[in-house]
N, C-alpha and C positions, 0 to 999 in steps of 0.2 A: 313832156316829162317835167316835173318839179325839179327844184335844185337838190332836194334830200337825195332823191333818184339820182340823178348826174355824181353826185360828191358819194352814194354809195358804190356806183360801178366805178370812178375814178379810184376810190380805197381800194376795191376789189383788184382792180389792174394794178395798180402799187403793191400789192401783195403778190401776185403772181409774176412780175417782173423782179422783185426782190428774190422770192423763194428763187428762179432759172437764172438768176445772175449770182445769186450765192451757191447752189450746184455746180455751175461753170467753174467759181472759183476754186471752190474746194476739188474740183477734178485737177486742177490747173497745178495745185499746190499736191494732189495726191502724186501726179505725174512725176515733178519736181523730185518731192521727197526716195521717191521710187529710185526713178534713176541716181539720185544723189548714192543710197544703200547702194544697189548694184555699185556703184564705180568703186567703193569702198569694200563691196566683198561682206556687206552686212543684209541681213534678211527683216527686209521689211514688212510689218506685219498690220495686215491692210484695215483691218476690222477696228483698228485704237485711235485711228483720225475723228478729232473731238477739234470743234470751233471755240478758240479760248477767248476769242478777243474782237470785238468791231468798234472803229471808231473810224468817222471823216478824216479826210486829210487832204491833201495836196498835193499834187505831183510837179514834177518838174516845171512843166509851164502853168503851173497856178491853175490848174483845174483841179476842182474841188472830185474827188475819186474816194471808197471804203477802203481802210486798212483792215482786212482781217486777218488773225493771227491762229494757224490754224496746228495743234501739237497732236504727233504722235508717237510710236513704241516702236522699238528696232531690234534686232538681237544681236549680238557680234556670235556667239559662242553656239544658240538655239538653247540652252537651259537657261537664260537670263531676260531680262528687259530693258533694256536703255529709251529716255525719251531724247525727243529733238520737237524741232518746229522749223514754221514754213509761213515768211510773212508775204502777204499779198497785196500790193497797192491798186485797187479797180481787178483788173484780172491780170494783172502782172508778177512775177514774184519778185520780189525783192532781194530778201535774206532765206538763207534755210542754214538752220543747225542745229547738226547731230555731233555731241555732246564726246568729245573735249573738243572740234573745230566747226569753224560758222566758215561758213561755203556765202561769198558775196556774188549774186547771179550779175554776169555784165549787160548792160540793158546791149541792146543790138544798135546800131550804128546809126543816126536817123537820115535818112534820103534828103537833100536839099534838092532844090532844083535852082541854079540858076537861069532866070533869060538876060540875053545878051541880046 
C-alpha cells in the first residue's frame, strides 16, 4: 500500500470514530435532558435536539476531551416552546439548563485504590 492509501483509510476511520462518538454523546446528553424535564414535570420534545457548539478542552486531569454543546425545546404548558441545553465534556455531561434553572450534574465519586 502507498502512503496516500494508508492516510485515506486512516481519514476514513477518523471519520467514522468521530460520527459513533458524537451519536454516543448526543444520546448521553438526550438522556440527561429527558430526565432533567421528567423530574420537572415538563414535556420534552425529542425531534429539536440540534448540536450548537464543538470545541477541545480539558478535563479534570488535563486530558484533552470535545466540548459539545448540544440545545433543545421543552414545553411546560404543551401550547408553548421553552429552549434549554446540555453541555458535554468527551461523553460526560456537564451542565444542562432548562431556562430559568441550570441543573450542575455531580460527577460520580472517583474510585482510589490505595496499596498498603
Amino acid at each position: 500500500m502507498e502512503f496516500t492509501e494508508l492516510l485515506v483509510i486512516a481519514a476514513i476511520g477518523a471519520a467514522i470514530w468521530f460520527w459513533l462518538d458524537s451519536l454516543k454523546a448526543r444520546e448521553a446528553g438526550v438522556r440527561a435532558a429527558r430526565h432533567a424535564c421528567a423530574e420537572e414535570g415538563l414535556q420534552f420534545l425529542d425531534e429539536t435536539v440540534v448540536g450548537s457548539s464543538l470545541r477541545p478542552a480539558r478535563n479534570d486531569a488535563g486530558h484533552f476531551r470535545l466540548r459539545r454543546v448540544y440545545t433543545f425545546e421543552f414545553s411546560d404548558t404543551g401550547n408553548n416552546r421553552c429552549s434549554g441545553s446540555v453541555t458535554l465534556l468527551g461523553g460526560d455531561v456537564e451542565f444542562l439548563h432548562i431556562r430559568p434553572q441550570l441543573y450542575v450534574v455531580p460527577k460520580a465519586p472517583e474510585q482510589h485504590e490505595t496499596i498498603h
